[in-house]
N, C-alpha and C positions, 0 to 999 in steps of 0.2 A: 810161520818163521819169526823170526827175530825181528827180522825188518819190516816184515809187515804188523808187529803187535807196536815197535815205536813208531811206526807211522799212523798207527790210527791211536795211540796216545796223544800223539800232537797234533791230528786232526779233530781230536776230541775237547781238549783241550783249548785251542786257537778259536772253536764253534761254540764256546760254552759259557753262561756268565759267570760261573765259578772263574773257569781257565783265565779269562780274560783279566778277571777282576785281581788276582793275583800275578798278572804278568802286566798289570798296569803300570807305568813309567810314575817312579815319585821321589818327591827330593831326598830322602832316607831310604835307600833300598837295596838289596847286595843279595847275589846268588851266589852259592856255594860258598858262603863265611866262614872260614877256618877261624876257633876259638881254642884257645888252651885255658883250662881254669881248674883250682885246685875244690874237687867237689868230694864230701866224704871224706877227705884227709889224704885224695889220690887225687896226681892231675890226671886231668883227661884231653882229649883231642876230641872235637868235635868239630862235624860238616855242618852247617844248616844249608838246607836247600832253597829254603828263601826267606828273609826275613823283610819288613819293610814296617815303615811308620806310616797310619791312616787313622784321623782323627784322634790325634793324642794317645793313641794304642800302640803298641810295638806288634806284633804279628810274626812269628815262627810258622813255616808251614814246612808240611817234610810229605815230600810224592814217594807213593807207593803204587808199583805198577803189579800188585797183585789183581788179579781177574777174581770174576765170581761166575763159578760153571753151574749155578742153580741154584734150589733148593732156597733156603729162608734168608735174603739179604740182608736183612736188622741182625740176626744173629752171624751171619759172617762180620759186620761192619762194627756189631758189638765185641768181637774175638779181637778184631783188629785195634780195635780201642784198647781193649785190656792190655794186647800183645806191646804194643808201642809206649803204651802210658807214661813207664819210669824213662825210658829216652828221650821222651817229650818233656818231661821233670826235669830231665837232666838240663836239655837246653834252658828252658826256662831259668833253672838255677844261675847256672853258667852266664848267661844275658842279662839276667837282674845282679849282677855284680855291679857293671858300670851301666844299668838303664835306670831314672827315674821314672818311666812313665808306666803304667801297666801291660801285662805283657799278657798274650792270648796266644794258643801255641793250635794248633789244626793238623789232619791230614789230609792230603786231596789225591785221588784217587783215579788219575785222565784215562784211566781206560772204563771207567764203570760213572768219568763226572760225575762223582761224589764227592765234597767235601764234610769233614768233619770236625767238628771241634771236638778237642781233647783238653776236658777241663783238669787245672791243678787238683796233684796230691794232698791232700789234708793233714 
């Protein structure tokens, strides 16, 4: 059910040093940041699910509660990279409007605790 795939997100999550390390308490930090920014020549509205500053880095992370029911994990997490990439672009755009610091953008993944970095478009 429903309620038992977010409960064991957030028990996965809450037990994990991914999870934790992301839901650490820091003086720059904000879930669910609504941004409007004109990207491409078109505003957009954008959520970010959590952003935070650690060690002079800015941090975008964006949770996906997709599952993985087998079969080759690297090429599912590699799909998932492809699939997210330009949304992940987008924030990053959007956030280096008004950030100076560099900015590093991830997915994290609480029901498979995996995180991933999702490096900038070229």
């Amino acid at each position: 059910s429903i309620i038992a795939r977010a409960a064991q997100a957030i028990d996965n999550c809450l037990g994990s040093e991914h999870g934790n390390w992301l839901l650490e308490s820091r003086e720059i930090a904000d879930c669910e940041l609504a941004l409007t920014a004109v990207l491409d020549g078109h505003p957009r509205n954008l959520v970010l699910d959590r952003t935070f500053v650690e060690n002079g880095t800015r941090w975008i992370i964006d949770y996906k509660t997709s599952s993985h029911g087998g079969g080759d994990l690297e090429e599912f997490l590699k799909n998932e990279a492809d699939r997210y990439s330009e949304q992940m672009q987008r924030y990053r755009e959007a956030m280096a409007i008004n950030e100076t610091r560099p900015i590093r953008t991830a997915l994290y993944f609480p029901l498979l605790d995996h995180f991933l970095e999702i490096q900038a478009i070229a």
